[in-house]
C-alpha positions as CSV (number, residue, x, y, z in Angstrom):
1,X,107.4,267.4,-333.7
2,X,111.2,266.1,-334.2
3,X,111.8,262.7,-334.3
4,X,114.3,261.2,-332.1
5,X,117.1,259.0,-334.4
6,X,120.6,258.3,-333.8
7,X,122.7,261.5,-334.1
8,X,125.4,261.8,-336.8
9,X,127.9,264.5,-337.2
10,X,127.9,267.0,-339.4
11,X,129.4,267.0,-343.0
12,X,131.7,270.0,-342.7
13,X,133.0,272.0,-345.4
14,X,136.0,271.9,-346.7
15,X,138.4,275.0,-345.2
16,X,139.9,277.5,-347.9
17,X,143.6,278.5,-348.4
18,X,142.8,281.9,-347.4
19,X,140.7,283.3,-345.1
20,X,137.2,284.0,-346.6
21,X,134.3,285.3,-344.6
22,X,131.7,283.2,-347.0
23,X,133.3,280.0,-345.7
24,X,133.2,281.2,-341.5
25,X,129.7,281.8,-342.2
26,X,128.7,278.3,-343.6
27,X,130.8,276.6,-341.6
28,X,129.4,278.7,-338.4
29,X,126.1,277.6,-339.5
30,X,126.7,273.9,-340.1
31,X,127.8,273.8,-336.4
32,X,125.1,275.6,-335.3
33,X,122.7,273.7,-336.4
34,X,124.0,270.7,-335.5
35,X,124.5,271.6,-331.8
36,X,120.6,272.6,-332.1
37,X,120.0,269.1,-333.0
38,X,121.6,267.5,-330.7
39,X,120.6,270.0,-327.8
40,X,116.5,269.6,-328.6
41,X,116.6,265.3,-328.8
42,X,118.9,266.2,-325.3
43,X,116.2,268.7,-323.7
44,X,113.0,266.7,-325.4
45,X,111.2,264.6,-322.9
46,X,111.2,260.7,-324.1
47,X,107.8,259.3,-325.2
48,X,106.1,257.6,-321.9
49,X,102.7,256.0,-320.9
50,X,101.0,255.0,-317.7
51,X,98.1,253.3,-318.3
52,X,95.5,250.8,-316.3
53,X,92.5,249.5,-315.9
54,X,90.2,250.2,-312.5
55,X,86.4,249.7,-313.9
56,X,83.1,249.5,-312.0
57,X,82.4,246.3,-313.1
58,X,79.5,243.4,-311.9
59,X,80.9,241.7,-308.9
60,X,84.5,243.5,-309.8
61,X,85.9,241.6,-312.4
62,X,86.6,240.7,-315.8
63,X,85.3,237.1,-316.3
64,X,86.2,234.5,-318.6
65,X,83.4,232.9,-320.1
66,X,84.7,231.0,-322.4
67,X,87.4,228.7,-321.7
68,X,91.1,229.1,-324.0
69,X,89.6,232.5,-325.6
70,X,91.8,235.2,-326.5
71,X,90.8,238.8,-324.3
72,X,92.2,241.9,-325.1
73,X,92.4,244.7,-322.0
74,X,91.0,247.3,-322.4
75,X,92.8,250.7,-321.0
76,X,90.4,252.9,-319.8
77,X,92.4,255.2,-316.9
78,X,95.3,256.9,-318.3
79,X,97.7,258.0,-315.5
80,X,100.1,259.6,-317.6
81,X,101.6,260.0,-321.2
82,X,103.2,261.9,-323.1
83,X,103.3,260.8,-327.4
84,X,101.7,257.8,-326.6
85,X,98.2,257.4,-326.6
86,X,95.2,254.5,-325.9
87,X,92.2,253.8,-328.8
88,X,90.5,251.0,-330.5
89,X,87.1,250.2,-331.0
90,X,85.5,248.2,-329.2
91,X,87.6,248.4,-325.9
92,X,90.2,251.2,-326.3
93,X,93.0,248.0,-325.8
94,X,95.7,249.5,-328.4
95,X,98.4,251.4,-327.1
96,X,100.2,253.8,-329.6
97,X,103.1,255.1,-330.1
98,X,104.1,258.6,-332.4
99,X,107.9,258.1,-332.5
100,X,109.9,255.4,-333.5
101,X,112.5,253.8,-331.4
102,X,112.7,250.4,-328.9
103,X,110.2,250.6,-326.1
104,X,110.2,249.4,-322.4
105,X,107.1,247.7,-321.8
106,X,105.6,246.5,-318.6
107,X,102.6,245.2,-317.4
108,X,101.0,243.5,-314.0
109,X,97.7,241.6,-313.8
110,X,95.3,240.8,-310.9
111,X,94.3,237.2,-311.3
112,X,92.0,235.2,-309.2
113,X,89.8,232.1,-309.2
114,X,86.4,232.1,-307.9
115,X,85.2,229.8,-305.3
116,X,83.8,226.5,-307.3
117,X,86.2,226.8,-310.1
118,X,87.9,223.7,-309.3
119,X,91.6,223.0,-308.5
120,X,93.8,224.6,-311.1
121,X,93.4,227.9,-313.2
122,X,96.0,228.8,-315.6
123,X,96.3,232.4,-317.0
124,X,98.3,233.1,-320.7
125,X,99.6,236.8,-321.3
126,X,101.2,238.1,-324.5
127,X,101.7,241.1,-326.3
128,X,100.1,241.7,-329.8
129,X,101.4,244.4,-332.1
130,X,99.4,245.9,-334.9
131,X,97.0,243.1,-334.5
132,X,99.5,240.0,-334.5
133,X,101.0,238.4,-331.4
134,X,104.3,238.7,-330.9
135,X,106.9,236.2,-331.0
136,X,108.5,234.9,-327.1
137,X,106.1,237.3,-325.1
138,X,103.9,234.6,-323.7
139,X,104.0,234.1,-320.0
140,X,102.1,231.4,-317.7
141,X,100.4,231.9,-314.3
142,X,99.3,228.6,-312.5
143,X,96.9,228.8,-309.7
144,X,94.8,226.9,-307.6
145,X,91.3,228.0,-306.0
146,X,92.7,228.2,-302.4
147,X,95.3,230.5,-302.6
148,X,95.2,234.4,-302.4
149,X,94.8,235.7,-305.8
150,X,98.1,236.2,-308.0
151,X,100.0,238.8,-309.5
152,X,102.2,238.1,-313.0
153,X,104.5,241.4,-313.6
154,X,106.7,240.9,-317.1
155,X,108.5,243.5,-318.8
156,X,109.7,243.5,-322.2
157,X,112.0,245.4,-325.3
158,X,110.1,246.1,-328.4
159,X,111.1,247.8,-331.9
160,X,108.0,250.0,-332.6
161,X,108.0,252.4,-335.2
162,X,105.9,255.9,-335.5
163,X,101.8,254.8,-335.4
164,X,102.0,251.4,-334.4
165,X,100.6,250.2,-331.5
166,X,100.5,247.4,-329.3
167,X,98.0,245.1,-327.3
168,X,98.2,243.0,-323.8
169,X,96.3,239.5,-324.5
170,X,95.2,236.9,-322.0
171,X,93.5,233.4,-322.0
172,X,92.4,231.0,-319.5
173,X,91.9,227.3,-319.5
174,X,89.1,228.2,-316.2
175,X,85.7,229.6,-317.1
176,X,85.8,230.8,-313.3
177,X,88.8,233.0,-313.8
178,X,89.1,236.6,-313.9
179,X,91.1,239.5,-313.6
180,X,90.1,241.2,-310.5
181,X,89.5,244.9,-309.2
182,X,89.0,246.1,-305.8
183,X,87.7,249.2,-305.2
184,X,89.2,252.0,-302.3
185,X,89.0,251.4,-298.4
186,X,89.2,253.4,-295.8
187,X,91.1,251.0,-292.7
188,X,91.1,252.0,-289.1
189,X,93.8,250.1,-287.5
190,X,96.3,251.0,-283.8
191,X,93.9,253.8,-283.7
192,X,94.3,255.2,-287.1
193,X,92.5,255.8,-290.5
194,X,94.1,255.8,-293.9
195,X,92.6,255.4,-297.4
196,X,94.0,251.8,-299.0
197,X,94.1,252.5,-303.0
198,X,92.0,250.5,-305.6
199,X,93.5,247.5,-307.3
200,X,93.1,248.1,-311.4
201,X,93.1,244.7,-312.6
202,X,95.7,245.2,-315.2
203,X,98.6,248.2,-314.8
204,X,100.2,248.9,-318.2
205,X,103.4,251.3,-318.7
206,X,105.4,252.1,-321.6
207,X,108.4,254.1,-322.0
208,X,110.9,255.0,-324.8
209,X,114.1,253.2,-324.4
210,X,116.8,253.8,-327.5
211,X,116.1,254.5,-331.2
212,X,116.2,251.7,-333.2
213,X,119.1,250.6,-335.7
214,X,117.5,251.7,-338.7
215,X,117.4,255.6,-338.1
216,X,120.0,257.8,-339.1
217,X,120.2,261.8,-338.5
218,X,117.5,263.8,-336.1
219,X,114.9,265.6,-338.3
């Protein structure tokens, strides 16, 4: 699989006094190589990933039983990706990545508080990468236990090179909040039917956005 770097020109040779066939063929063949280059990282689809999570869960959510704990998601539904790819053990939460270069990465949760959970619930999100949160990605969701459930949407930049991967993290200061997930409906309304899709409780995308600074040359 070719890597996608930043692309260079070619180190031409140096033309002879006279014409010499040796030197059109090197030269021919330095150029075409190059152009192959840069027409396959043209013509090659950039790494992508969809990915959410939509589980049959007990009364439809992911709880938080213990208050200020660190939860990873877990991305179970993939709805499309191409070199990327979800694993981990326990909870498949790590997102990988097989080429180096800065990444797009946005995410959306569904967060509620169930009824008796008091006032106030506040929800944390970060990202982790290779195991260790990362710096400036935390974002905070306030809500109270009257109000229709909430939906945080960040997006961020992130320098990831070949085999890494990355986690989304949450915390809650509310052992009566959760992450929610509604299943299908059908809904009749002015006399007709349509099919209202589930909510996953956390949507996930990643998408290849520039190589990074440090590469040099396509190989």
């Amino acid at each position: 699989m070719a890597t996608r770097l930043n692309v260079v020109p070619p180190n031409l040779p140096i033309a002879t006094k006279q014409y010499e066939q040796r030197y059109q063929e090197q030269l021919n063949n330095v150029q075409r190589l190059f152009y192959n280059s840069v027409a396959n990282q043209i013509n090659s689809p950039y790494p992508f990933g969809s990915y959410y999570t939509s589980l049959n869960l007990t009364a439809g959510k992911f709880t938080n039983p213990t208050a200020n704990v660190q939860h990873l998601v877990p991305f179970v539904n993939i709805a499309e990706q191409f070199n990327t790819s979800v694993g981990g053990v326990p909870n498949n939460s790590r997102i990988y990545v097989s080429e180096t270069g800065v990444y797009n990465i946005q995410f959306s949760a569904q967060c509620d508080l169930g009824t008796g959970g008091g006032s106030t619930a506040t929800f944390y999100f970060w990202l982790r990468k290779n195991g260790v949160g990362v710096d400036a990605t935390t974002g905070k969701v306030v809500i109270n236990g009257s109000s229709a459930a909430t939906i945080p949407a960040w997006n961020y930049l992130l320098s990831l090179q070949a085999n890494d991967y990355i986690e989304l993290a949450w915390s809650s200061d509310n052992t009566s909040a959760f992450l929610a997930v509604v299943a299908s409906a059908s809904v009749t309304a002015g006399g007709s039917t349509y099919t209202r899709p589930a909510i996953p409780a956390v949507i996930l995308t990643i998408m290849w956005a520039s190589s990074n600074n440090n590469s040099v040359g396509i190989s």
